[in-house]
N, C-alpha and C positions, 0 to 999 in steps of 0.2 A: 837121634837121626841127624847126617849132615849132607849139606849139598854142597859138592865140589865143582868149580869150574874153570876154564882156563881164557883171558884174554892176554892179545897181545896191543901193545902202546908203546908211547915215547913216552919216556923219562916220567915215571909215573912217582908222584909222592902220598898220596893218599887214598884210601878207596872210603866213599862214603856208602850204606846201603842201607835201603827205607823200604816199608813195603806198602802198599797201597799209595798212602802219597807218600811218594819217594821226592830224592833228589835229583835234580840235571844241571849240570855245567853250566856257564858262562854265570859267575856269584859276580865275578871282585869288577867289574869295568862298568863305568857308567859311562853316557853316550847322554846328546843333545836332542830331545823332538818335540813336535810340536802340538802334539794334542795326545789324549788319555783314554783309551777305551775300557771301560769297566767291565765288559762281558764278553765273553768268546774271543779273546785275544792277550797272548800269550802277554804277561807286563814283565818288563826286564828292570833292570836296575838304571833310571833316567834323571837326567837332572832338567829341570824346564826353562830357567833362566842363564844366562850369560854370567851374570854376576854371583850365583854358586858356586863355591868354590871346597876343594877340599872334604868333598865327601867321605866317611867313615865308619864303619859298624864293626866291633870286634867286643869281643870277652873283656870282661873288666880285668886292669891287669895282663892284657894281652895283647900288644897292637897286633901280634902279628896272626894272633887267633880266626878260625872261621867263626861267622856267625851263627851259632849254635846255640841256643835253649834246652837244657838239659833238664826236664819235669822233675828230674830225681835230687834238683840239686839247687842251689840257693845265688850261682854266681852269674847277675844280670848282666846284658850286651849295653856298650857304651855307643848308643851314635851320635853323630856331630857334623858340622858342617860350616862353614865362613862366609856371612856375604857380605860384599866388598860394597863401603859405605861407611857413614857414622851412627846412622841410628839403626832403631832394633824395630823390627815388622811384628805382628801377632802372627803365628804360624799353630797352627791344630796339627791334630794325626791320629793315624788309627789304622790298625793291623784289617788286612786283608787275607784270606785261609785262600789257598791255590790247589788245586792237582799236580799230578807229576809232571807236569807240562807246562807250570805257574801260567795256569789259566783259573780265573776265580769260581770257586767253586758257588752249588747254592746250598751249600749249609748255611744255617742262620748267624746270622753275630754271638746273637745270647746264645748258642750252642760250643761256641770255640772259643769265646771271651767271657772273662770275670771280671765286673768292676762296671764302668763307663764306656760307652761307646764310640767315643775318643775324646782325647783330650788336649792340654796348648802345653806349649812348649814354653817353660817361663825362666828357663837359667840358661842366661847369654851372657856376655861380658864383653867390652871395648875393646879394639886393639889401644897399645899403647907405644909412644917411639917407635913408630914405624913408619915407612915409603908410604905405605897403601893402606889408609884405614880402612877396620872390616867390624862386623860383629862375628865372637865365636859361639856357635848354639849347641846345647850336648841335652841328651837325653840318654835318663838309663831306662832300658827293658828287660825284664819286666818290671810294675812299678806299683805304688799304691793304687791307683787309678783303674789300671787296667793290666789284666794279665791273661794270657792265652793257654785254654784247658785242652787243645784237641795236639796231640802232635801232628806234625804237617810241613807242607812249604808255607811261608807266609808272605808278606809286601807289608813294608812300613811305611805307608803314603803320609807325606807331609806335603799342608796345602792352605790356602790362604784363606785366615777370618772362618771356619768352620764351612766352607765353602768347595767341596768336594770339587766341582767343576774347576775350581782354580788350582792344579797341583803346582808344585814346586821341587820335588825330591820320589821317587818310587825306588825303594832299596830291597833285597830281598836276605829272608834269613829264615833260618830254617830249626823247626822244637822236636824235640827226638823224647822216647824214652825206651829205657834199653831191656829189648823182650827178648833178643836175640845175642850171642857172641863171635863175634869175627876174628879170624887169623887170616891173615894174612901175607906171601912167601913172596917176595922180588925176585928173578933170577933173570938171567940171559935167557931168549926167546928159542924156541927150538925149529921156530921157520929160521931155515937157512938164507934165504932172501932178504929179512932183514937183521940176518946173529948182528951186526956188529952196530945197529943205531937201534935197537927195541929191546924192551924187558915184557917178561912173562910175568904175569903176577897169581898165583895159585891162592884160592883160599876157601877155607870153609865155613859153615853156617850154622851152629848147633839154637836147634830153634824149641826147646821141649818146654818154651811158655806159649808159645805161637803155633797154630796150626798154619801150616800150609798146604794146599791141595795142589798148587800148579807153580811150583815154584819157576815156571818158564813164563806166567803171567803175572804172577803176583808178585813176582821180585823183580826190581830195575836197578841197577850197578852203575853209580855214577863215580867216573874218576874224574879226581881234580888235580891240575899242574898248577901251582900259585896260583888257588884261585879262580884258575880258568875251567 
């Protein structure tokens, strides 16, 4: 069985597609705020400090990769970050499981993690011969520690001394496993209005691991431009 559809966009480079918890836009940009709401409120990708710098999450092997967790496959996301300084902070973390809305969901921890229910962050390194010393912090996911069974959106909240209420870093990345096949076609748009700045992108769905009932509910199509 397949489902066909047709949108129209700018300069589209990727189409991602999840069902139930799906994916939505705005991954790669983080932004400055001032406090953290844990429940009924969308969490974006935020940095809490001044002195943060240089945020990161991609495929090992990939800078230039989405943040993607593939169940079916072994190659963990590298993330990292700089803060400007000479010494090193105690920093915890721990995945947070989202809806398609990355609003947190109330599945359990123990139901969509394996391992610990968070853990510290302990391989940092000096700057050295530099303008501006910093410490650089990297963390691979998944890990011995802790690893995430449910696919989903997720949040990788890093936050001070085991101390939830003190965040530092809310980054977002996202564990897929592949029940579905996607094709996908680019072409010039056949609204006339806008043929000469928009691309059509056509493509199908062949789902014969997955039942779908309503695929105008269950399925949500998110396109990504770099990221965005």
């Amino acid at each position: 069985m397949n489902i066909c559809r047709k949108v129209n966009v700018l300069l589209i480079t990727i189409i991602l597609i999840s069902v139930n918890q799906n994916i939505k836009a705005n991954c790669g940009n983080f932004e400055n705020v001032k406090k953290y709401e844990n429940k009924d409120e969308k969490v974006n990708n935020f940095i809490f400090r001044e002195n943060i710098k240089t945020v990161q999450i991609h495929p090992e092997d990939w800078e230039l990769g989405f943040p993607i967790i593939d169940l079916d496959d072994n190659i963990p996301l590298v993330f990292s970050f700089d803060e400007l300084g000479n010494e090193s902070e105690n920093y915890s973390y721990t995945y947070i499981h989202c809806d398609s809305d990355w609003v947190p969901t109330d599945i359990l921890q123990s139901d969509y993690l394996s391992g610990l229910p968070e853990g510290v962050i302990n391989d940092y390194e000096f700057s050295r011969n530099t303008l501006v010393q910093y410490t650089h912090y990297t963390l691979k996911i998944p890990n011995e520690d802790m690893q995430p069974t449910l696919p989903g959106n997720y949040i990788l909240m890093v936050y001070e001394e085991f101390d939830k209420t003190k965040p530092i870093i809310t980054t977002r990345f996202y564990v897929v496993n592949h029940l579905v096949e996607i094709e996908g076609r680019a072409k010039r748009t056949e609204d006339m209005l806008n043929f000469n700045t928009a691309q059509e992108v056509d493509f199908d769905i062949r789902h014969d691991k997955l039942k779908i009932d309503d695929p105008d509910k269950n399925i949500r199509v998110c396109l990504l431009q770099n990221n965005n």
